[in-house]
N, C-alpha and C positions, 0 to 999 in steps of 0.2 A: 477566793475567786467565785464569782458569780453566773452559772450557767443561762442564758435565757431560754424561751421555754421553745424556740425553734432548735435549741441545740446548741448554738455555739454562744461562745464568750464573750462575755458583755465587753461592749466595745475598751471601755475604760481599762478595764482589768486584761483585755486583748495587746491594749497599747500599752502598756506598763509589762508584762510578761515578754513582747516583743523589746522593749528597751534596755531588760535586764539582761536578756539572750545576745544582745548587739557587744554587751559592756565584755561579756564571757567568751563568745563564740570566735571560731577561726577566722578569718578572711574568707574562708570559704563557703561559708555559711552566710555571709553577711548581704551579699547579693540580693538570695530570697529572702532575710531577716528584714530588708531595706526595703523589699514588697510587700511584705506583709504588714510592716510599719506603713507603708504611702495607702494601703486599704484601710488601715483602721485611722489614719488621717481625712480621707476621703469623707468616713461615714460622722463626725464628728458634727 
């Protein structure tokens, strides 16, 4: 993974760590997992 130098996670490797956590995670989880995915969609 790729840090950028404001702090957070390069977008690419953002969306990809979001899509692995979707495959794993509960349903409950998935709600903010599906907003955090539609943010790193957004910045693409």
């Amino acid at each position: 993974m790729k840090w950028e130098n404001n702090g957070e996670l390069a977008q690419r490797d953002l969306s990809e760590l979001v899509r692995r956590l979707l495959d794993v995670e509960s349903t409950n989880h998935s709600d903010e997992l599906s907003r955090l995915g539609t943010k790193c969609n957004d910045q693409d």
